[in-house]
C-alpha positions as a LaTeX table, in Angstrom:
\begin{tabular}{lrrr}
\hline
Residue & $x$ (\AA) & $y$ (\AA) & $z$ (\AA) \\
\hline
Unk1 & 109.70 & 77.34 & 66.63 \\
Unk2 & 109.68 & 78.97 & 70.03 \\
Unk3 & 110.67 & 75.83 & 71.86 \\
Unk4 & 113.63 & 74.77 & 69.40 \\
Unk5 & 114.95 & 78.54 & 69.90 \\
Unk6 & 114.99 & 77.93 & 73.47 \\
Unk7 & 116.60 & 74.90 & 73.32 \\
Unk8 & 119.52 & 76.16 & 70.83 \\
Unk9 & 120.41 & 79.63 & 73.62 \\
Unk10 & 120.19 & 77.15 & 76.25 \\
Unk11 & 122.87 & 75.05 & 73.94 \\
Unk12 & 125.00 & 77.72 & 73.31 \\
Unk13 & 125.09 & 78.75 & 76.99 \\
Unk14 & 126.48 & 75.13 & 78.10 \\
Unk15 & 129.09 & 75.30 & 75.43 \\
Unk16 & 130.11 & 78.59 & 76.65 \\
Unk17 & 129.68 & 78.92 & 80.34 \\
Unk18 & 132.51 & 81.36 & 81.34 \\
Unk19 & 131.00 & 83.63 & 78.53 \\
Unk20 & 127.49 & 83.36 & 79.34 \\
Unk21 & 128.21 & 83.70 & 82.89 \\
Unk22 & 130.46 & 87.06 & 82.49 \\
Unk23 & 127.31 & 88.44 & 79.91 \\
Unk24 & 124.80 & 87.89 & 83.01 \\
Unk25 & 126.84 & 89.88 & 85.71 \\
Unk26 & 125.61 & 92.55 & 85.11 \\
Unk27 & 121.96 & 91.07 & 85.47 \\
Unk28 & 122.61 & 88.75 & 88.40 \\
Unk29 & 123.72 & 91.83 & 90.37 \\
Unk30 & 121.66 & 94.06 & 89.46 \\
Unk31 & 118.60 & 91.91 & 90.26 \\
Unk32 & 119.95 & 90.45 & 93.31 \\
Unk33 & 120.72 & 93.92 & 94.69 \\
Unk34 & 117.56 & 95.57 & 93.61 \\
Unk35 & 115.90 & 92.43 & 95.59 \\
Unk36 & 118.38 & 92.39 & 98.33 \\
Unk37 & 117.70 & 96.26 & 98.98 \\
Unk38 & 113.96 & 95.54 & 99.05 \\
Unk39 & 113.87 & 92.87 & 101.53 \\
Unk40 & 115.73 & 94.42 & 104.06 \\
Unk41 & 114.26 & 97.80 & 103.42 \\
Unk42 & 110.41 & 96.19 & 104.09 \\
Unk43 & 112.66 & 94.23 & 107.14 \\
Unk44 & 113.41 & 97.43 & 108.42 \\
Unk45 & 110.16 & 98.86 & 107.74 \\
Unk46 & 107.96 & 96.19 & 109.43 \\
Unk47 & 110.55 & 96.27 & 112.33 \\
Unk48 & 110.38 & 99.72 & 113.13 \\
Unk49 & 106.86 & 99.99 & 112.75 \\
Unk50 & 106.04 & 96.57 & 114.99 \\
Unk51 & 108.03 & 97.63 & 118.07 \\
Unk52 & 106.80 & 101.53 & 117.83 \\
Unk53 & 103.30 & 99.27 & 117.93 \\
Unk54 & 104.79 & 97.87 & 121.10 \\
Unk55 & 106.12 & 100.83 & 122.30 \\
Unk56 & 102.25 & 102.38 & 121.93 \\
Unk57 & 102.09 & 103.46 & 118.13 \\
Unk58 & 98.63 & 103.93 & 118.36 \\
Unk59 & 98.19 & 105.51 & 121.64 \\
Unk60 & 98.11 & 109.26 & 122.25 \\
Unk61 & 100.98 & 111.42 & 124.40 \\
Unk62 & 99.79 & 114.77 & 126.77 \\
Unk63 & 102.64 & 116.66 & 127.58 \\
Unk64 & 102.47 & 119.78 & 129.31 \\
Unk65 & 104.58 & 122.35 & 126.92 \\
Unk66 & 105.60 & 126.03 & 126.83 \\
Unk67 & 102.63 & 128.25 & 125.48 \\
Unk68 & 104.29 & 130.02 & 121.71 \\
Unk69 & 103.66 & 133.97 & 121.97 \\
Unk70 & 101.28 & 135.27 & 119.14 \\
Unk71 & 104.28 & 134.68 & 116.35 \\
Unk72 & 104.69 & 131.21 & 117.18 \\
Unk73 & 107.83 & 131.39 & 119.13 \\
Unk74 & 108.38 & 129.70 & 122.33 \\
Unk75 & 110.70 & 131.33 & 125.24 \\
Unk76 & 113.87 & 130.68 & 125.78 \\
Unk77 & 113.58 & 129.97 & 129.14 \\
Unk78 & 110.78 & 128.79 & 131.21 \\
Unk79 & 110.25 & 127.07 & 135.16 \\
Unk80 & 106.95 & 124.75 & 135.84 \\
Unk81 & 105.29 & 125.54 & 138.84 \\
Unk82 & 102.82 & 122.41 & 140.40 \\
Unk83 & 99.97 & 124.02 & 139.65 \\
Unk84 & 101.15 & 123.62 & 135.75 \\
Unk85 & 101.57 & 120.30 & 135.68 \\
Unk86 & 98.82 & 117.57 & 135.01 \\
Unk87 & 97.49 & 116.58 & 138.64 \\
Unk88 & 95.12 & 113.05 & 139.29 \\
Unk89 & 92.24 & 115.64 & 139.49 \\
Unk90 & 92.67 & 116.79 & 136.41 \\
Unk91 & 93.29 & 113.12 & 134.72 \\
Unk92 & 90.46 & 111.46 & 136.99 \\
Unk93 & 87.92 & 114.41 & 134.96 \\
Unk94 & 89.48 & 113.62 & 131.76 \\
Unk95 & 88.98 & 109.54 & 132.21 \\
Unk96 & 85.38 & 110.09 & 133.36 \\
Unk97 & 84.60 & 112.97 & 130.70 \\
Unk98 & 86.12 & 110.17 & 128.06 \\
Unk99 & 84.93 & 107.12 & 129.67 \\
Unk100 & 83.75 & 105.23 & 126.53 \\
Unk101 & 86.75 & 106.60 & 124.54 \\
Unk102 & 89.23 & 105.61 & 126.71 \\
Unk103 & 90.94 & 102.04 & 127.49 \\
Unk104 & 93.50 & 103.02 & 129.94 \\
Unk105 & 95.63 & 106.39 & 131.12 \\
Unk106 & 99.17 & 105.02 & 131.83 \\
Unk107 & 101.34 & 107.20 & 134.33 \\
Unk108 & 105.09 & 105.87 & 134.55 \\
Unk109 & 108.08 & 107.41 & 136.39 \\
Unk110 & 111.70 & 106.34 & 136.00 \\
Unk111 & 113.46 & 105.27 & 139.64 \\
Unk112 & 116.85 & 105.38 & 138.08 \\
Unk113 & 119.33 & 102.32 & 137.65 \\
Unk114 & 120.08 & 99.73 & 140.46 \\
Unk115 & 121.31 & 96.34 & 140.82 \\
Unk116 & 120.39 & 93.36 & 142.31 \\
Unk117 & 122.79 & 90.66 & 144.24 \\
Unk118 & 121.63 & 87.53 & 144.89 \\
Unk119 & 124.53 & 85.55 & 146.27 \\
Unk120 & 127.14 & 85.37 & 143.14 \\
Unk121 & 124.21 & 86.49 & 140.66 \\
Unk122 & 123.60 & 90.06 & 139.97 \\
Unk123 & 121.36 & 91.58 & 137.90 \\
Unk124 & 120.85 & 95.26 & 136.19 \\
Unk125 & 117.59 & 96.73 & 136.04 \\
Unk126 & 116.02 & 100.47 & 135.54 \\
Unk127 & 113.51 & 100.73 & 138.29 \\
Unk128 & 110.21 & 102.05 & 137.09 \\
Unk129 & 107.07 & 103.32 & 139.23 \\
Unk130 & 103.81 & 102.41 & 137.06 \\
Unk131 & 100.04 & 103.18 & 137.85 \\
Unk132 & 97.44 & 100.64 & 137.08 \\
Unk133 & 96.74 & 102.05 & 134.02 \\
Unk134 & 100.17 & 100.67 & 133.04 \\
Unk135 & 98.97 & 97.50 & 133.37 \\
Unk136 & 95.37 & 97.67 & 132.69 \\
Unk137 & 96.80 & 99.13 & 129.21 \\
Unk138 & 97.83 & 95.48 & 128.79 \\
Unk139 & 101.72 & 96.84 & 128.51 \\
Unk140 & 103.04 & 93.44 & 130.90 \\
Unk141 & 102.69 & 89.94 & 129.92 \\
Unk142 & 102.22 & 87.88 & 132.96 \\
Unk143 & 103.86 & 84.57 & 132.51 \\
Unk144 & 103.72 & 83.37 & 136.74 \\
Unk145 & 102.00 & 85.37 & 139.30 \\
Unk146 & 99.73 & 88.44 & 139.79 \\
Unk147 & 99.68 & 92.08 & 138.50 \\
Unk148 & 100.20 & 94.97 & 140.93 \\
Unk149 & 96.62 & 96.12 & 141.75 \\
Unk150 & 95.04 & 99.26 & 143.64 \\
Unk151 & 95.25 & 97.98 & 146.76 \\
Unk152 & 99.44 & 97.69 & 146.13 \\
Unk153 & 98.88 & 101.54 & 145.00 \\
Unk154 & 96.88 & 102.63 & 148.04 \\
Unk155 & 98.83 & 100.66 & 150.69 \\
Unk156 & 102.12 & 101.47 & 149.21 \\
Unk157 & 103.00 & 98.20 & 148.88 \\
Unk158 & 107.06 & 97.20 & 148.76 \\
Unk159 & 106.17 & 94.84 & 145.52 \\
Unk160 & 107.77 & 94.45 & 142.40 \\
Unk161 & 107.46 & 92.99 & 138.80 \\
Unk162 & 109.83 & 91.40 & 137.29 \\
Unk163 & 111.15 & 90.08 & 134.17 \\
Unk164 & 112.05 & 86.53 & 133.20 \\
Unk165 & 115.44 & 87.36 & 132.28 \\
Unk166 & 116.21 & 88.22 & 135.72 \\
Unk167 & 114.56 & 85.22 & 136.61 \\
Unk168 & 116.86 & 83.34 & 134.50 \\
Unk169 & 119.87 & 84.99 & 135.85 \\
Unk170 & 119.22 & 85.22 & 139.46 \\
Unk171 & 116.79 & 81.40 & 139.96 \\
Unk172 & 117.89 & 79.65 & 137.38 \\
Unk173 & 114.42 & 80.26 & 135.21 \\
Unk174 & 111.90 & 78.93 & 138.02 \\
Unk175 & 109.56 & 81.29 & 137.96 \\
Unk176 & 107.34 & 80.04 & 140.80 \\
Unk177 & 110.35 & 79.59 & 142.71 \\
Unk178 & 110.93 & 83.60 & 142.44 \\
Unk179 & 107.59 & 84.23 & 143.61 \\
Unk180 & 107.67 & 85.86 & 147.04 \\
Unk181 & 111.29 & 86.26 & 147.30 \\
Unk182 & 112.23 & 89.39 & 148.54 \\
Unk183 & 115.52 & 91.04 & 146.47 \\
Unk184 & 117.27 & 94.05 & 147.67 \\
Unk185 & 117.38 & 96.67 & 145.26 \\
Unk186 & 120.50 & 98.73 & 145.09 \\
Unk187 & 120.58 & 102.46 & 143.35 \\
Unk188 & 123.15 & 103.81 & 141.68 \\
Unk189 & 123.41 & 106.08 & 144.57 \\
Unk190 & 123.88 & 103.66 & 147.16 \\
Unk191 & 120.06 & 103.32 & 148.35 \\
Unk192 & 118.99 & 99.88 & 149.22 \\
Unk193 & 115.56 & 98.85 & 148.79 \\
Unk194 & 113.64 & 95.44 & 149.62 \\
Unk195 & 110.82 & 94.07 & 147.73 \\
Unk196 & 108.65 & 91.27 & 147.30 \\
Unk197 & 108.66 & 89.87 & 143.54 \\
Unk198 & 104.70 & 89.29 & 143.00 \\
Unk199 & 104.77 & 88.97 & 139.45 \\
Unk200 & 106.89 & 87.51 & 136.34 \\
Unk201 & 106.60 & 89.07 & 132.58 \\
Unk202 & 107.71 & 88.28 & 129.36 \\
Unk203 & 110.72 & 90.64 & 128.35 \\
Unk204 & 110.01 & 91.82 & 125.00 \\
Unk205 & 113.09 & 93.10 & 122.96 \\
Unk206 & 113.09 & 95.89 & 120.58 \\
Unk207 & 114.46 & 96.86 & 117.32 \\
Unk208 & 118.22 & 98.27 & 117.53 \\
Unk209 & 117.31 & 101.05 & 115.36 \\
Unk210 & 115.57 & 102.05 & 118.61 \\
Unk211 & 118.00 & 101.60 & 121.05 \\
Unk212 & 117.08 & 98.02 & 121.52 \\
Unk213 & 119.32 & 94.97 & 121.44 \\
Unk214 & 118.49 & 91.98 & 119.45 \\
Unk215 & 119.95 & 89.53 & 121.67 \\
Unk216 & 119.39 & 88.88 & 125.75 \\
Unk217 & 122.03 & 87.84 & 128.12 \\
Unk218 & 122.69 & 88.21 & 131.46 \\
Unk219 & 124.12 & 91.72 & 131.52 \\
Unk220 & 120.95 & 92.70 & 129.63 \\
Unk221 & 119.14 & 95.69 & 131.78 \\
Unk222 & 115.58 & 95.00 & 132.64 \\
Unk223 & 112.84 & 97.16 & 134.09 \\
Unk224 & 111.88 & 96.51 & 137.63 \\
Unk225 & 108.23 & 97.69 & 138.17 \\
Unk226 & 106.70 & 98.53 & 141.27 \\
Unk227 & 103.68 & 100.88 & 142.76 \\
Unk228 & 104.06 & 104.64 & 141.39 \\
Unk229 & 103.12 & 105.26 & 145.49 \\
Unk230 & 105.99 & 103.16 & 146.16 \\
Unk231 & 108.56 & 105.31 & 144.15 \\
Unk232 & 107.33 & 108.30 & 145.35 \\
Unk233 & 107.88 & 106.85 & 148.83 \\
Unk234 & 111.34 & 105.73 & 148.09 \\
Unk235 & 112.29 & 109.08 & 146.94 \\
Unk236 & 110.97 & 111.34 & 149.19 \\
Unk237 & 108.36 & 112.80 & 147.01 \\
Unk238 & 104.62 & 113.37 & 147.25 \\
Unk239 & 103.47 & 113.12 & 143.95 \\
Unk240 & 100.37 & 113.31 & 142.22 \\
Unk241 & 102.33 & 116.11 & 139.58 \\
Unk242 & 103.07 & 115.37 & 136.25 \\
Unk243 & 104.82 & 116.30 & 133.09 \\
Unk244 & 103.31 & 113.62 & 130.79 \\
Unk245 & 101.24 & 110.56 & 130.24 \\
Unk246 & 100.04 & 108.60 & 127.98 \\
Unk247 & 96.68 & 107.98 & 127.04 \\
Unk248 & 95.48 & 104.26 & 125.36 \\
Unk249 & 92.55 & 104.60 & 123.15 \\
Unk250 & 90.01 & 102.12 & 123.16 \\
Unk251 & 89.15 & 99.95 & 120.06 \\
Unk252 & 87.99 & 101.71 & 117.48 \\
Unk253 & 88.38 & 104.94 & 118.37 \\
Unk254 & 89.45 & 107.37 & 115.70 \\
Unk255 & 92.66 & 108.76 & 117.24 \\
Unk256 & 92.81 & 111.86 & 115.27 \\
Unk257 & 89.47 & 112.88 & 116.07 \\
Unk258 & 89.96 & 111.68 & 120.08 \\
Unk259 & 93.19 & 113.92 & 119.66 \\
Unk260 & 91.83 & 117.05 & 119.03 \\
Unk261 & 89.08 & 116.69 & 121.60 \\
Unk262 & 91.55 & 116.04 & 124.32 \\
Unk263 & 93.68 & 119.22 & 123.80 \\
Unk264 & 90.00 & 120.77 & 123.97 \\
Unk265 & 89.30 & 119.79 & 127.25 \\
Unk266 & 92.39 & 120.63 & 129.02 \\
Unk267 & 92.69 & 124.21 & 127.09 \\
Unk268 & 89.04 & 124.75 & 127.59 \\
Unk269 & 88.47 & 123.46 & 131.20 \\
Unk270 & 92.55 & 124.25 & 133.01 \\
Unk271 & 94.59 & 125.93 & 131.11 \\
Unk272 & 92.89 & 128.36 & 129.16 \\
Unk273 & 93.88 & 131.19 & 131.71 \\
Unk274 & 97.46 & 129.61 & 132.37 \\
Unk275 & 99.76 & 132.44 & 130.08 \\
Unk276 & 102.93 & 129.92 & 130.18 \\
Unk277 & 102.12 & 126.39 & 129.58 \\
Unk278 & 99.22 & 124.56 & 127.72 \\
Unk279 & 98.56 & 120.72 & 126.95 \\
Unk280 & 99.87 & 119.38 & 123.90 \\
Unk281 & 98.70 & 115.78 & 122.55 \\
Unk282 & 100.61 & 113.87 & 120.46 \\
Unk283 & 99.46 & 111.18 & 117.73 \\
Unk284 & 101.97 & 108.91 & 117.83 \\
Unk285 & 100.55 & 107.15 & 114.01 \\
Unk286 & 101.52 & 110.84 & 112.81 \\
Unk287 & 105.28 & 109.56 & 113.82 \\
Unk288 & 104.99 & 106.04 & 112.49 \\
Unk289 & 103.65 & 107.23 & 108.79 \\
Unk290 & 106.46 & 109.82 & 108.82 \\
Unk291 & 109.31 & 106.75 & 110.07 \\
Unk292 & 107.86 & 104.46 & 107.41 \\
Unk293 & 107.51 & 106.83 & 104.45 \\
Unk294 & 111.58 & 107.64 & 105.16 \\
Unk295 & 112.40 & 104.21 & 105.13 \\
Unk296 & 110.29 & 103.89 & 101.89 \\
Unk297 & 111.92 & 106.52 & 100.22 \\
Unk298 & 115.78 & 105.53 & 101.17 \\
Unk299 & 115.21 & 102.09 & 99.92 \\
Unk300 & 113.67 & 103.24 & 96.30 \\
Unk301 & 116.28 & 105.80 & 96.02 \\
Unk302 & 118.74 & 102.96 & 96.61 \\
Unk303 & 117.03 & 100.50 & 94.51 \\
Unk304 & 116.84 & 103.14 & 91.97 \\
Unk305 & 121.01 & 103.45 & 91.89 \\
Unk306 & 120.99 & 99.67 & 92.43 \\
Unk307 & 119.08 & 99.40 & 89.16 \\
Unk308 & 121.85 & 101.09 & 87.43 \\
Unk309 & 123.81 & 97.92 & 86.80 \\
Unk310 & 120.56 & 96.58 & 85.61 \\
Unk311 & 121.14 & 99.04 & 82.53 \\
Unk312 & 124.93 & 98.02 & 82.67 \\
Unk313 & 124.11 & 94.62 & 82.39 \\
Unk314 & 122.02 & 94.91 & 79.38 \\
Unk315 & 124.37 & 96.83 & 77.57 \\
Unk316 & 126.69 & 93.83 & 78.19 \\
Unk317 & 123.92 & 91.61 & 76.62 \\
Unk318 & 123.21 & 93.58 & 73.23 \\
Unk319 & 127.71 & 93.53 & 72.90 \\
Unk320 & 127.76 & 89.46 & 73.26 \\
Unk321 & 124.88 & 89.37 & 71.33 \\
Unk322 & 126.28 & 91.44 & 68.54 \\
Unk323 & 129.47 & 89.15 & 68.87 \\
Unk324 & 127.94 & 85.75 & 68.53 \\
Unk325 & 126.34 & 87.30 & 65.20 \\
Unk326 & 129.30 & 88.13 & 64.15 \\
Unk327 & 130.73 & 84.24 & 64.34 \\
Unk328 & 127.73 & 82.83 & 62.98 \\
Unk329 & 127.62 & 84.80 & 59.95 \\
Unk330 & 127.84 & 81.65 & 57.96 \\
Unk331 & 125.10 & 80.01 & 59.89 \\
Unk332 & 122.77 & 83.11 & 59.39 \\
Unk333 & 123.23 & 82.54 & 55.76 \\
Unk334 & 122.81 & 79.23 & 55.77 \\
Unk335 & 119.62 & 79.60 & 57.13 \\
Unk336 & 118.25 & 82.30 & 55.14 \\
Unk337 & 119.42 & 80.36 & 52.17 \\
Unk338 & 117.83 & 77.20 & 53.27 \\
Unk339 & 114.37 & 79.22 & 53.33 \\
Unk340 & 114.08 & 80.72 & 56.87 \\
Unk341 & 112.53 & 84.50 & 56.96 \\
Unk342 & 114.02 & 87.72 & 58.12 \\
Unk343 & 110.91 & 86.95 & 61.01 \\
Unk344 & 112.49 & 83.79 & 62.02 \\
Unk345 & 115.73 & 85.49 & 62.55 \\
Unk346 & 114.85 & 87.62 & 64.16 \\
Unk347 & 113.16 & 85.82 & 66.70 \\
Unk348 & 115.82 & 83.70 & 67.26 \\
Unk349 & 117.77 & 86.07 & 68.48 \\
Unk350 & 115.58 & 87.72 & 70.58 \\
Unk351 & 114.64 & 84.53 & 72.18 \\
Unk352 & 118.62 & 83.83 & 72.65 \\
Unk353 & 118.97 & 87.24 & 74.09 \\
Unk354 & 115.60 & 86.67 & 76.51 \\
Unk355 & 116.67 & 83.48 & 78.00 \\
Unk356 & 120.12 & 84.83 & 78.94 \\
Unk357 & 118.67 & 87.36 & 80.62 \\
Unk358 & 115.99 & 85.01 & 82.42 \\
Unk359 & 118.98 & 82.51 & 83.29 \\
Unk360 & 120.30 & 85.62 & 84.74 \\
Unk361 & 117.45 & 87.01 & 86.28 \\
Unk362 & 117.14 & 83.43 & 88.39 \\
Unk363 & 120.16 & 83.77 & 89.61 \\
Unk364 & 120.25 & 86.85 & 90.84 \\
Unk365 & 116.65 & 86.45 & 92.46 \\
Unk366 & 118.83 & 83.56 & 94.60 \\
Unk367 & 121.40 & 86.04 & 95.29 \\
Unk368 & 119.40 & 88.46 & 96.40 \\
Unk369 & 117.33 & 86.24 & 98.40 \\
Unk370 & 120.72 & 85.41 & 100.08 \\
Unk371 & 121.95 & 88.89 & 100.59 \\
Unk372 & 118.25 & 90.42 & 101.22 \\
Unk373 & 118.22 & 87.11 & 104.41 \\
Unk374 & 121.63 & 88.18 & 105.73 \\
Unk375 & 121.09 & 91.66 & 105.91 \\
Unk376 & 118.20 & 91.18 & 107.49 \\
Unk377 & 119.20 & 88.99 & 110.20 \\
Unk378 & 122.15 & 91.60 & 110.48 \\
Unk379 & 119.37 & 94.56 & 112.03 \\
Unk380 & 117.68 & 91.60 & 113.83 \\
Unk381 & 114.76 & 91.51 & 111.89 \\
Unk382 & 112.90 & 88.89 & 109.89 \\
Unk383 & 113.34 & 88.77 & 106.22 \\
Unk384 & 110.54 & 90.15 & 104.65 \\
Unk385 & 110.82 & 89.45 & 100.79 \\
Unk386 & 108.23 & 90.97 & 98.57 \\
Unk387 & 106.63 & 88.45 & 96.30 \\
Unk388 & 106.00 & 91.26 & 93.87 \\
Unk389 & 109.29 & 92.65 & 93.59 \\
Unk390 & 110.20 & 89.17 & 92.45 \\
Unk391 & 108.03 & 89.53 & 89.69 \\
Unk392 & 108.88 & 92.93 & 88.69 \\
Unk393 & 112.07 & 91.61 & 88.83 \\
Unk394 & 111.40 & 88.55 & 86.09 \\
Unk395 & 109.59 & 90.57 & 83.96 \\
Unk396 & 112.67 & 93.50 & 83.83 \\
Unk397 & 115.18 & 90.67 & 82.90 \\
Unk398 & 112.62 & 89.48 & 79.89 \\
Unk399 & 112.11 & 93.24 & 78.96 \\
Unk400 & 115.75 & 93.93 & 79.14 \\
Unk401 & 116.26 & 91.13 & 76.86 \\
Unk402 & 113.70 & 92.14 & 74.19 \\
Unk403 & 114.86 & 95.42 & 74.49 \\
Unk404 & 118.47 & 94.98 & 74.02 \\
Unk405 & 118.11 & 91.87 & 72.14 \\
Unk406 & 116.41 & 93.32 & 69.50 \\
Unk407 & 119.10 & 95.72 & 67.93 \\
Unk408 & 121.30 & 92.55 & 66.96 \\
Unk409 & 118.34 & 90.52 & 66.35 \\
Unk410 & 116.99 & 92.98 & 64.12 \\
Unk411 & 121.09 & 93.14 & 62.35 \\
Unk412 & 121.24 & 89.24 & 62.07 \\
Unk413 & 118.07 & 89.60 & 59.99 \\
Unk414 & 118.55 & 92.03 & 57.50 \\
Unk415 & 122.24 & 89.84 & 56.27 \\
Unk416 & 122.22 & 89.43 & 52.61 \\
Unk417 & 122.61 & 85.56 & 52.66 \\
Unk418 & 125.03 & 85.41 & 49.87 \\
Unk419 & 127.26 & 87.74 & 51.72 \\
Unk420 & 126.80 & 85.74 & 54.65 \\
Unk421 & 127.77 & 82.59 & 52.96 \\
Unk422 & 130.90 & 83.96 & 51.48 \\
Unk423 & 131.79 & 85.19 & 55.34 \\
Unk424 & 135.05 & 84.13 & 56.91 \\
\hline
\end{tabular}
């Protein structure tokens, strides 16, 4: 009974395409949007969240803040003095005090912007001072080469990382053939700088809701890195001062926990009798869950609206529905005259109304598929389509069907067959 239902809808959709196809609009789009919306919203979601992973999402940030007065507001104006900054004494007692707990303390300092010629080439990079916690922290992917080590830190070497789209702009992508060379560095303000390139790494791009780019060419800015002793040289500065740095956590560490007991040991053991500043740690997860719960909530809320036409489109189904009822009147009452119950009817119809809605529901699972893909590769992320959205999806257009199926169904049944039979 079932089967030969399915057959006849699918027989009256083929001899009324244009019909059938206007009835499941309203479900193709709502479907594909609702799917569409989804895709690129977990896109954006697993984007975000991957590069803040790259960008340290799981490491902790000690920045040296203004202390709040006892009301919990912070001055309006405020001037550090070196002795309220974070010194290497205080982070050398802080790696030692947390030796199992820690992986690597990562100090970084920006050089500015500079530029390097190399016969017609030029390059742009952002010239960077690291420490070898930077590296040690795993933040570089060597691809030729060695890392900068202590001995470049102590000696204050004039050596410099590099990435491999300057290599591909400057030696034509020979990486061992950019080994050694020595580049001169030009600032923005004119200072020229030479180094030796020791070391090649893998440019890794970020998401553009970050400020990243999704493409690399050659007017793409790198980052140059070289000794933090090195910077300090080239500008004139002594160091061993500073505002922030960031702390990597070892493996398995509960970075919550670890958080709290860091701003412990700096209040407890340096600035506990500092008036002005304290240490404040930062859990960058905190950030991430907050990021990813936004995301989470603008794509329901859309999906929500999106599902709108979903309602539209079944509204659309109970009118065509109620239509084709009305032009087989006679066929109704053929039926019931021939012996067929109010049951059978009834199911008919629902089944009719069902498998336009599943005919629609495919479709739109393709379009949204389509427009979930392109939307995706529009933020320059991978798709990411949810498998159980898709089935949510399905089992919407089957309930929409039932559900506004039924009313006319329910109509078509409940004809008085000799009434029907006498129908024109």
């Amino acid at each position: 009974m079932i089967w030969e239902n399915i057959k006849l809808a699918l027989g009256g959709l083929r001899s009324n395409k244009m019909r059938a196809l206007l009835t499941m609009l309203g479900i193709i789009i709502g479907i594909g949007s609702v799917i569409a919306i989804v895709t690129v919203g977990n896109s954006l979601t697993s984007s975000v969240s991957e590069s803040l992973v790259a960008m340290g999402g799981n490491n902790l940030q000690l920045s040296v803040d203004p202390r709040p007065d006892e009301n919990g507001d912070y001055p309006n104006s405020y001037s550090y003095q070196e002795s309220d900054l974070l010194s290497d004494e205080m982070l050398q007692a802080y790696e030692e005090r947390f030796a199992q707990q820690i992986k690597a303390v990562v100090l970084t300092e920006s050089g500015g912007s500079g530029k390097i010629q190399q016969g017609a080439k030029t390059a742009k990079v952002n010239i960077t001072g690291v420490n070898q916690g930077y590296l040690d922290a795993g933040k570089c992917e060597l691809v030729a080469g060695r890392a900068l080590n202590e001995k470049d830190q102590e000696g204050v070497r004039q050596v410099a990382l590099v990435s491999d789209v300057l290599v591909d702009n400057l030696f034509g992508g020979d990486d061992q053939a950019a080994l050694g060379q020595t580049i001169e560095v030009t600032e923005t303000g004119g200072a020229v700088h030479e180094l030796a390139i020791v070391g090649v790494y893998a440019y890794q791009t970020m998401s553009p809701l970050l400020g990243g780019s999704a493409t690399v060419n050659k007017n793409t800015t790198t980052d140059l890195y070289l000794p933090l002793t090195t910077l300090h040289e080239m500008n004139g500065i002594a160091g061993g001062s500073y505002f922030w740095c960031e702390v990597v956590p070892a493996a398995g560490v509960d970075a919550d926990a670890f958080q709290q007991r860091s701003e412990r040991f700096f209040e407890e053991g340096y600035y506990k009798n500092n008036e002005q500043f304290l240490v404040t740690v930062y859990n960058l997860q905190n950030e991430m869950s907050s990021i990813t719960s936004v995301l989470d909530t603008i794509s329901l809320a859309i999906g929500v609206i999106a599902g709108i036409s979903l309602l539209v489109g079944g509204i659309g189904v109970m009118n065509i529905m109620l239509v084709s009822i009305t032009e087989r009147t006679r066929e109704i009452g053929v039926r019931k005259a021939l012996g067929a119950t109010n049951g059978a009817i009834r199911t008919q119809f629902i089944v009719e109304s069902v498998v336009i809605c599943l005919v629609g529901g495919a479709l739109g699972i393709l379009v949204g598929f389509g427009l979930g893909s392109l939307g995706a590769s529009l933020i320059g992320a991978p798709a990411r389509v949810d498998l159980g959205t898709v089935l949510v999806a399905v089992g919407f257009s089957m309930a929409i069907g039932v559900f506004f199926g039924y009313y006319p169904a329910n109509k078509a049944a409940k004809l008085d067959p000799i009434e029907a039979l006498r129908y024109e």
